[in-house]
C-alpha positions as CSV (number, residue, x, y, z in Angstrom):
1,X,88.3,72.0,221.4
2,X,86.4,69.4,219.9
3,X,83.0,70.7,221.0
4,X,84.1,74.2,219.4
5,X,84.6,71.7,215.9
6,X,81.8,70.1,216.5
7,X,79.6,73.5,216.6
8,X,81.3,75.4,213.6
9,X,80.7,72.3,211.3
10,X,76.8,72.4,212.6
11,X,76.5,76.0,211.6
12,X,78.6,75.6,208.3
13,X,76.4,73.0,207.6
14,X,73.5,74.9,208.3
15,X,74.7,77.6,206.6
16,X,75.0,75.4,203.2
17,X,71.6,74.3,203.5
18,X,70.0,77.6,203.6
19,X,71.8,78.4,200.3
20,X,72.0,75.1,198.6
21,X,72.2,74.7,195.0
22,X,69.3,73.1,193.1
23,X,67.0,73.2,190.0
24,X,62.9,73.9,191.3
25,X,59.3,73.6,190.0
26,X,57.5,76.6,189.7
27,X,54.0,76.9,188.5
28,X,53.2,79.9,186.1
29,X,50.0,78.7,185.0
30,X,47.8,79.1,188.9
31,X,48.1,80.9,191.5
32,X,49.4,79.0,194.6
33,X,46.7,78.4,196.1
34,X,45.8,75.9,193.2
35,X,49.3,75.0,192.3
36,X,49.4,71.2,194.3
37,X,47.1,69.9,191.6
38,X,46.5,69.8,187.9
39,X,43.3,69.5,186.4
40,X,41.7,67.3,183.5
41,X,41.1,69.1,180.1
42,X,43.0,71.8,181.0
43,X,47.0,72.6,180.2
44,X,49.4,73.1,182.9
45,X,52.5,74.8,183.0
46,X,55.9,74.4,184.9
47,X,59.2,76.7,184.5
48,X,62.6,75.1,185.8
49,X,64.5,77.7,187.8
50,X,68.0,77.5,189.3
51,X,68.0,78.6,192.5
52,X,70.9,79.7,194.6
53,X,73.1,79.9,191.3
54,X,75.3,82.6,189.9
55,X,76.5,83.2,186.8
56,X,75.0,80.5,185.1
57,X,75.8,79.8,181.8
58,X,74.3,76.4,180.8
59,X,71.6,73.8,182.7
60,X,70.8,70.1,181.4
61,X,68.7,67.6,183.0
62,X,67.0,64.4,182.1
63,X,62.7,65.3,183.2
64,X,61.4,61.8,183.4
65,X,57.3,61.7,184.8
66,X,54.9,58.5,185.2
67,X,51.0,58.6,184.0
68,X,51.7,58.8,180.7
69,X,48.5,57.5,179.5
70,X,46.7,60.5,181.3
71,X,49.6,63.0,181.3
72,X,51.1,64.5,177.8
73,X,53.4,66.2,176.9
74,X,52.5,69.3,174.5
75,X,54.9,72.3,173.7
76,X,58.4,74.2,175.6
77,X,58.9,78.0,175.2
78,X,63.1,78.6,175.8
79,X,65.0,80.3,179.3
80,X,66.1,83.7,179.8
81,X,70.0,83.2,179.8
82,X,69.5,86.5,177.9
83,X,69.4,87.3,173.9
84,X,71.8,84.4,172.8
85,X,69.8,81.4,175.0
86,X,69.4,78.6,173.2
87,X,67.1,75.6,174.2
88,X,67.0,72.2,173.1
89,X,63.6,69.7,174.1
90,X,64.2,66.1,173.1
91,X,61.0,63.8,174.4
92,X,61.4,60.7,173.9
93,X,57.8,58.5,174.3
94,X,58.0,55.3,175.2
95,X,55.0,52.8,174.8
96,X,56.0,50.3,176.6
97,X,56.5,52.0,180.1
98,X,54.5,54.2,182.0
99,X,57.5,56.8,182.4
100,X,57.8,60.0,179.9
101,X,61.7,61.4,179.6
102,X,62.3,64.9,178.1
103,X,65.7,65.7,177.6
104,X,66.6,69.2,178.1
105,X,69.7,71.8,177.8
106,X,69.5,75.6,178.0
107,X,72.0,77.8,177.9
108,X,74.0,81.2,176.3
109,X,76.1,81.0,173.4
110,X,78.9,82.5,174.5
111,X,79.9,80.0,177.7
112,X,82.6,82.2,179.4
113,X,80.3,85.6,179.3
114,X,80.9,87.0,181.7
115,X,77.5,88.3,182.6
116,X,75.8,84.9,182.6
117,X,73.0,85.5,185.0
118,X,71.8,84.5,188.3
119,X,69.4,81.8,189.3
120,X,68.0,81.7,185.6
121,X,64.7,80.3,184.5
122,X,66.2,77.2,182.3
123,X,63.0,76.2,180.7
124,X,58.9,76.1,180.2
125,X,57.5,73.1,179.9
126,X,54.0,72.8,179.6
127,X,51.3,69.1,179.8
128,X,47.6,68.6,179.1
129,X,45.7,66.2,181.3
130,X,43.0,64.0,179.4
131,X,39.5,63.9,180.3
132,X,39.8,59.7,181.2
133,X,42.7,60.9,184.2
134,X,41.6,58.8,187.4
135,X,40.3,62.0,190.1
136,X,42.9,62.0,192.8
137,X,45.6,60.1,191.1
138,X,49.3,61.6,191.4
139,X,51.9,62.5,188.9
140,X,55.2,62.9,189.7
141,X,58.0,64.8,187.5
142,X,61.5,63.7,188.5
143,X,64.9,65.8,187.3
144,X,67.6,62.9,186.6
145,X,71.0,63.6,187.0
146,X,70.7,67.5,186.6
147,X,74.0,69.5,186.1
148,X,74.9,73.3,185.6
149,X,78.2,75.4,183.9
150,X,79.3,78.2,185.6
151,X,81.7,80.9,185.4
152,X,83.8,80.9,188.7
153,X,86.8,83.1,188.8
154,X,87.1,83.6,184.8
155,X,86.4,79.7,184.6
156,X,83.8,77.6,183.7
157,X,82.6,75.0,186.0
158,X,80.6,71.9,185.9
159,X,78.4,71.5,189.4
160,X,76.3,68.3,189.4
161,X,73.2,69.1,191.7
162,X,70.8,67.0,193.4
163,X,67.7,65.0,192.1
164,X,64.4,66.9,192.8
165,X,61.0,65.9,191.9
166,X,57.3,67.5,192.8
167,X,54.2,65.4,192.4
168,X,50.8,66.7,191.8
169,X,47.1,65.6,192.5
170,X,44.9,65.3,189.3
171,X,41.2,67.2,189.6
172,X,39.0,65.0,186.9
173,X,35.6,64.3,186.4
174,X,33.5,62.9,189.5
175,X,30.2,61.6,190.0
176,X,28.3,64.1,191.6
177,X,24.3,62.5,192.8
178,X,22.8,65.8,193.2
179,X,21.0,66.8,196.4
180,X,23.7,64.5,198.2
181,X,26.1,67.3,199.1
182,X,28.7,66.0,201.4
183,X,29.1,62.7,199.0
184,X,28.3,60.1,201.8
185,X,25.9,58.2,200.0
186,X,22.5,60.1,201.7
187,X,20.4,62.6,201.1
188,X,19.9,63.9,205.0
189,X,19.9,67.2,207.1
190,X,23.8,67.2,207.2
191,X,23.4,68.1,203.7
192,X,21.8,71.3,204.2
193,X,25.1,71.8,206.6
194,X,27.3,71.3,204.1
195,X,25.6,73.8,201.6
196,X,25.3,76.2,204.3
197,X,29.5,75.8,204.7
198,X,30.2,76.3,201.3
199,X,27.7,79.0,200.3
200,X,29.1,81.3,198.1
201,X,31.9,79.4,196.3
202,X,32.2,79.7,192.4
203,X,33.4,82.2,190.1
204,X,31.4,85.4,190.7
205,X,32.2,85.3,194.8
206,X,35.5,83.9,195.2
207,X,38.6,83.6,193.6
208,X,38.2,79.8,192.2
209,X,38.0,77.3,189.7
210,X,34.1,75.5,189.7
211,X,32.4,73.6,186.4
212,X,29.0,73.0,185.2
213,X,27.4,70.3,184.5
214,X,26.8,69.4,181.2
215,X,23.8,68.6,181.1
216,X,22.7,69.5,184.6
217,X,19.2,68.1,186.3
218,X,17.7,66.9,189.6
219,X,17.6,63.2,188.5
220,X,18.6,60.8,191.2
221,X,21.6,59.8,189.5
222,X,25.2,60.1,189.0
223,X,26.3,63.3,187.0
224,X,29.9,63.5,185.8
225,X,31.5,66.9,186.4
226,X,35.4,68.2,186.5
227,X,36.3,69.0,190.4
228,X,35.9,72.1,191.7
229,X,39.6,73.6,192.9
230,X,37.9,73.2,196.2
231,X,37.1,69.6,195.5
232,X,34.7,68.7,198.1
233,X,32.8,71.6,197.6
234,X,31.7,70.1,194.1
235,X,29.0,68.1,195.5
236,X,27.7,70.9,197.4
237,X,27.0,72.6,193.9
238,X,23.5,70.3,193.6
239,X,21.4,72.3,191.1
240,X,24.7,71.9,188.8
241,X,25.2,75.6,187.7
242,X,28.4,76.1,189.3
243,X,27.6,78.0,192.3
244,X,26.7,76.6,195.9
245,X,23.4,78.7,196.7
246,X,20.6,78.7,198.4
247,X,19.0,77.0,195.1
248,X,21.1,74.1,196.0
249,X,18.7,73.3,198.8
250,X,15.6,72.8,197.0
251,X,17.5,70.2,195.5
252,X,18.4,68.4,198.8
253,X,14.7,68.9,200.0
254,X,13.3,67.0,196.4
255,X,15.9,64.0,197.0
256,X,15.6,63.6,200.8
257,X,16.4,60.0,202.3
258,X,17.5,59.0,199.1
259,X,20.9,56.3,199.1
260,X,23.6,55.6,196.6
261,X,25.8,53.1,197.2
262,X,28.7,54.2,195.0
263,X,31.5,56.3,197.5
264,X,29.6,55.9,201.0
265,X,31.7,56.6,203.8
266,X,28.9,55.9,206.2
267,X,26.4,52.5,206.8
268,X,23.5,53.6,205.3
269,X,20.2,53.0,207.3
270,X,16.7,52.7,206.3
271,X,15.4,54.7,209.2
272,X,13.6,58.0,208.5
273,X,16.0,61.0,209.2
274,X,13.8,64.0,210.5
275,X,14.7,67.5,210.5
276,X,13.8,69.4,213.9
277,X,11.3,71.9,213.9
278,X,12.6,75.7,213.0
279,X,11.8,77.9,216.0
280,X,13.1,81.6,216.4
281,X,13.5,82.9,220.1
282,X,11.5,86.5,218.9
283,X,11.0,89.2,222.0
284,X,8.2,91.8,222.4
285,X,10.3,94.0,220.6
286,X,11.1,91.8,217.3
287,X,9.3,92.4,214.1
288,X,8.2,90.1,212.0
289,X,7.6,90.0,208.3
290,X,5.6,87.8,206.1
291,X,7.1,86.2,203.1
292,X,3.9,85.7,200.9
293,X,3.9,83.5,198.1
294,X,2.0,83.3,194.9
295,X,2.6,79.8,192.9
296,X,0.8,78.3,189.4
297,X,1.9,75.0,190.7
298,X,2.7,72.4,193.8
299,X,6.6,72.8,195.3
300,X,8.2,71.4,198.1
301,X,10.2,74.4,199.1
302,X,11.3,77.6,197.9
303,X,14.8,79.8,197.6
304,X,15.4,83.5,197.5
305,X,16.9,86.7,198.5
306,X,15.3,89.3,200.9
307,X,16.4,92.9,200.3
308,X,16.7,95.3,202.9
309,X,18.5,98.8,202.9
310,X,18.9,99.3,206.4
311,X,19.5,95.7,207.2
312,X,23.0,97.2,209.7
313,X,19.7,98.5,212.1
314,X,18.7,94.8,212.6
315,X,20.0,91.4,214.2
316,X,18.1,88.8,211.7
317,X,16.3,86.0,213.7
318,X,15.7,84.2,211.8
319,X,13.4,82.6,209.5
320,X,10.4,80.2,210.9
321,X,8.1,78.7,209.0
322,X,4.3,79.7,209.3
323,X,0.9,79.7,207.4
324,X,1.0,77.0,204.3
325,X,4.2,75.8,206.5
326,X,2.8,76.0,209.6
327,X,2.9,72.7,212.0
328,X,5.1,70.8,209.2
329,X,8.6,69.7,211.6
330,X,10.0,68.4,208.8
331,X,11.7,72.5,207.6
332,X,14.4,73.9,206.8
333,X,15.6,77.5,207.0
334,X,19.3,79.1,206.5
335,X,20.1,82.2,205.7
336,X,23.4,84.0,204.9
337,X,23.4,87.7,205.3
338,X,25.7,91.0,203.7
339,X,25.0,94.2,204.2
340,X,21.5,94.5,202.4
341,X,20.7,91.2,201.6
342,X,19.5,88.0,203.0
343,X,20.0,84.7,200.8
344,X,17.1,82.0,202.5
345,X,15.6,78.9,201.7
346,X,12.6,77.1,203.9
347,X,10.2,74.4,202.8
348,X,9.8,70.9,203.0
349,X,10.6,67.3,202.2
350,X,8.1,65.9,202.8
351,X,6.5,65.3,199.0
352,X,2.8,64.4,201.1
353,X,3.3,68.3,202.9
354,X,3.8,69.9,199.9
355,X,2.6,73.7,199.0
356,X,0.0,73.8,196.4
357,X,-1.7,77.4,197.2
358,X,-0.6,80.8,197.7
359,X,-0.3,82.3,200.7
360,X,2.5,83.0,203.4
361,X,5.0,79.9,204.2
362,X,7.5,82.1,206.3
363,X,8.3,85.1,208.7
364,X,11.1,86.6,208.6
365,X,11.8,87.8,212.2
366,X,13.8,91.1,212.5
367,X,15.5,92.4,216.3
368,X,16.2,96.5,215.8
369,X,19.6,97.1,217.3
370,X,18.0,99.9,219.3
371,X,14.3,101.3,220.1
372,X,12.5,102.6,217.5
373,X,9.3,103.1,215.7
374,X,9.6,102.0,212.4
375,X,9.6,98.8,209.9
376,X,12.4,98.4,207.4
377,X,11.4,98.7,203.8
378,X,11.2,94.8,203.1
379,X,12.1,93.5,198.9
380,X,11.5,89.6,198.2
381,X,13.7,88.5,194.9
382,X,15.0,86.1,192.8
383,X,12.3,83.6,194.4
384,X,12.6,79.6,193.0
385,X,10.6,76.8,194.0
386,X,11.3,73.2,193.4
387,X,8.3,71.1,192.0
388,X,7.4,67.3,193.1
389,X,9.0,66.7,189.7
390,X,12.2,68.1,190.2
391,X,11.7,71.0,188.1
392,X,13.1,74.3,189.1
393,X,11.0,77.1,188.6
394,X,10.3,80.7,189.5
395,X,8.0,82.2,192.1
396,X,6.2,85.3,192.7
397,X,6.5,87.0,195.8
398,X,5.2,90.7,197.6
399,X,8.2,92.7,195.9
400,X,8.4,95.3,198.8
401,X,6.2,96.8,201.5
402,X,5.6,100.8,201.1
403,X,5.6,103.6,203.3
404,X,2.6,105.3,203.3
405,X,2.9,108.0,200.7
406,X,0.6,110.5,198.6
407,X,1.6,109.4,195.1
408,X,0.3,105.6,196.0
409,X,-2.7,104.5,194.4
410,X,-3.8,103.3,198.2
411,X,-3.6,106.3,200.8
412,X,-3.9,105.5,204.2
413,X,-4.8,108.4,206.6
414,X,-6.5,108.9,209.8
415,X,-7.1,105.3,210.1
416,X,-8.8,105.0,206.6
417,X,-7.8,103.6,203.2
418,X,-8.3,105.3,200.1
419,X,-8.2,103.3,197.0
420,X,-7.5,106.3,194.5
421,X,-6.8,105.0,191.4
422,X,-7.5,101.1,192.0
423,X,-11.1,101.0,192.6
424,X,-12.2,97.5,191.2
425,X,-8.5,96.2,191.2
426,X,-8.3,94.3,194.5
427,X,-10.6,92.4,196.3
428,X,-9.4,91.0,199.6
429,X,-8.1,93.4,202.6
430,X,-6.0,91.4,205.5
431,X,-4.5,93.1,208.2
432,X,-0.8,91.3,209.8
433,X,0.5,92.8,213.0
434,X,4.1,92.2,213.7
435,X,4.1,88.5,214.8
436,X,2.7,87.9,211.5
437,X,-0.4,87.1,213.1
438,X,-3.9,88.0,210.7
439,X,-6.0,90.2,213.1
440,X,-8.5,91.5,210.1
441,X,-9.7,90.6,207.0
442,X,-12.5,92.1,204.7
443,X,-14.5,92.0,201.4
444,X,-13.5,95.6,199.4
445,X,-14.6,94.5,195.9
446,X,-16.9,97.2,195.7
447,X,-14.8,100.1,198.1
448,X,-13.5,103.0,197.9
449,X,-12.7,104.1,201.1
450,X,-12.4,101.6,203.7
451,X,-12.2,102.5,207.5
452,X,-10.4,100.3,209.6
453,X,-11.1,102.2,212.9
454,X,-14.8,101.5,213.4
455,X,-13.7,97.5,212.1
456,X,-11.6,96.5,215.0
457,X,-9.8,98.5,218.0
458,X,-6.0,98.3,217.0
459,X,-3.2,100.4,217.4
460,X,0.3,100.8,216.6
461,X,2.6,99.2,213.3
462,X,0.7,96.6,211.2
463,X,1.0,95.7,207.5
464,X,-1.9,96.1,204.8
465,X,-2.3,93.5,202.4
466,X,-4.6,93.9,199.4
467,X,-5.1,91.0,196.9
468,X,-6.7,89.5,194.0
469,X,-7.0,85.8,192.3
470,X,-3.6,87.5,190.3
471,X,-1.6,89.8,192.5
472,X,-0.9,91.3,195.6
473,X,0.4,94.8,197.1
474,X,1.5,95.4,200.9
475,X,1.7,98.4,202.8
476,X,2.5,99.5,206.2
477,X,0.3,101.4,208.3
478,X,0.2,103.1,211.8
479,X,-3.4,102.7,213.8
480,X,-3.8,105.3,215.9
């Protein structure tokens, strides 16, 4: 008999606690994937719901919260007891404590309606965090001594309910020492990880919260910015512009090996950090592109996107440095991939390596998902380089490599180039076959027509380049 006691008072038990009676915090002002913090500069809002309450005709409630020298209070809108709610906000301030109190009671006008409503939203409240708010702190709101009228039975009713409080972690301003991504007081290879994780956070790729900084720069020093709603990616963002890209790597590659001590979680060492070599596995299938470079000035490495419609056909490689890059161990490459598009950065940190010429620094190395003949229509854009001075600027790359084709101003037929309308323009011929290997060069100043047959034996794919001291055009071509 007793056990039987024992079991219904576990399940009434159980059964009050599933439906308990209590007054919550909801946030209106985030969505809740942002709603355990609050963040400096910016207002925040929280409505007080009854939950679990019917017929509710009146809540009131003492709101007492700590931080007061970071956290204000600024403006209440009234509940929705219906048409006659009335709302009353008392705050009282209190210098001398670090504890805000706001006095609240909303309710209907008419106390034994009976269609007071269920589970009613009792108020809006709504704070401001300052800029000078300690990152990470904690404020916490606490309901004193909350109690509730209802109509039970044609009655009214007083119903004390329980205390509840929410606490929430303040975003503010953090020292941010770009090229030092993961915040552990180096600049090292790890960094490039952490870029590499967080690649594509801010506003125009994800659903999120991320800041400038104001004023933004490559100086080896710290540079405040508000916390990112994904607060550790906020170092990653090292260029400062809001965005973790693939321009946040030039920055990591221009302050390599340098130390803060300010926030280190590791014991810094003076020893030099090296970056292994970038090799791609390529197979006697894979085809490999040339990413050629044209620069007014020295840079240590370079960012971009490589455009490729019928990027689905291929497995990327990779990219491996080569050319102006070539024997340097001290590279970088990552790349993040959609369905056209390839985001990349390669180049160096080693300021004594650095590029100061045009010419090809990469391959990019392509694997077709099944046999064929043919080489994807290649586009190189948005191409930055980072200067021994820390100054981001733009590049110029090949824009695209073209099929052969009757409107060009270079045909290319029965293994012989026509320079139709472009006599005079270019003045170098090199020949790449797939590896991105240079099997033939030549002098075509003065050409016309220039026959590649009777120049070397080749057959099969190759790409055509034809340059000048100024520019450069590419083409593919089939030796036959």
């Amino acid at each position: 008999m007793k056990k039987i006691i024992y079991i219904l008072t576990l399940i009434l038990l159980t059964a009050t606690g599933l439906h308990s009676q209590s007054l919550n915090f909801v946030r209106r002002d985030v969505d809740t994937s942002r709603s355990k913090f609050v963040t400096a500069t910016y207002l925040f809002s929280i409505d007080v719901v009854a939950e679990n309450i019917e017929r509710c005709t009146n809540v009131s409630f003492e709101l007492r919260y700590n931080k007061t020298q970071f956290i204000r209070f600024s403006e209440w809108e009234r509940g929705n007891f219906g048409s006659t709610t009335k709302t009353l906000v008392l705050s009282l301030p209190d210098a001398s404590t670090d504890i805000g109190r706001l006095v609240v009671t909303s309710g209907m006008d008419y106390t034994r309606d009976t269609n007071a409503p269920n589970n009613p939203k009792v108020v809006n409240l709504k704070f401001v965090v300052i800029p000078a708010a300690p990152h990470f702190d904690v404020v916490t709101f606490n309901l004193i001594n909350p109690r509730i009228t209802v109509v039970s039975n044609g009655q009214l009713k007083l119903i004390d309910l329980p205390t509840t409080s929410i606490s929430y972690t303040i975003h503010s301003f953090v020292n941010v020492w770009p090229g030092d991504a993961n915040n552990d007081g180096i600049v090292n290879h790890l960094d490039f990880a952490t870029v590499s994780y967080y690649l594509g956070l801010g506003p125009n790729t994800k659903q999120m919260r991320s800041f400038k900084r104001e004023p933004a720069s490559t100086l080896w020093a710290p540079q405040p910015v508000i916390a990112w709603d994904t607060a550790a990616a906020t170092y990653a963002d090292c260029d400062g512009n809001g965005e973790v890209n693939m321009i946040d790597n030039l920055v990591i590659s221009y302050n390599y090996d340098k130390q803060h001590p300010v926030g280190s979680i590791i014991n810094n060492t003076n020893y030099e950090i090296k970056l292994p070599k970038v090799v791609v596995q390529k197979t006697s299938s894979s085809i490999v592109h040339p990413i050629y470079v044209s620069t007014y000035q020295p840079y240590l490495s370079l960012a971009g996107t490589i455009e490729i419609p019928e990027l689905e056909d291929f497995e990327v490689l990779g990219i491996e440095p080569t050319g102006l890059l070539d024997g340097n161990e001290a590279t970088f490459s990552i790349w993040k991939s959609d369905a056209r598009s390839i985001d990349f950065s390669i180049g160096t940190v080693d300021r004594a390596k650095q590029i100061n010429s045009s010419g090809i620094v990469a391959n990019l190395v392509l694997e077709p998902k099944k046999w064929r003949l043919s080489v994807p229509n290649v586009a190189i854009k948005n191409l930055k380089g980072i200067s021994s001075f820390g100054y981001i600027f733009e590049l110029s790359a090949l824009t695209s490599i073209d099929d052969k084709s009757e409107n060009q101003e270079i045909f290319f037929a029965n293994n012989t180039f026509y320079l139709n309308s472009c006599f005079g323009k270019y003045d170098n011929l090199e020949i790449y076959n797939l590896l991105g290997e240079l099997v033939y060069r030549a002098d075509i100043r003065n050409s016309s027509v220039v026959e590649t047959l009777s120049k070397a034996a080749m057959k099969g794919f190759y790409i055509a380049k034809f340059s000048n001291s100024n520019k450069a055009k590419t083409q593919k071509i089939i030796l036959e």
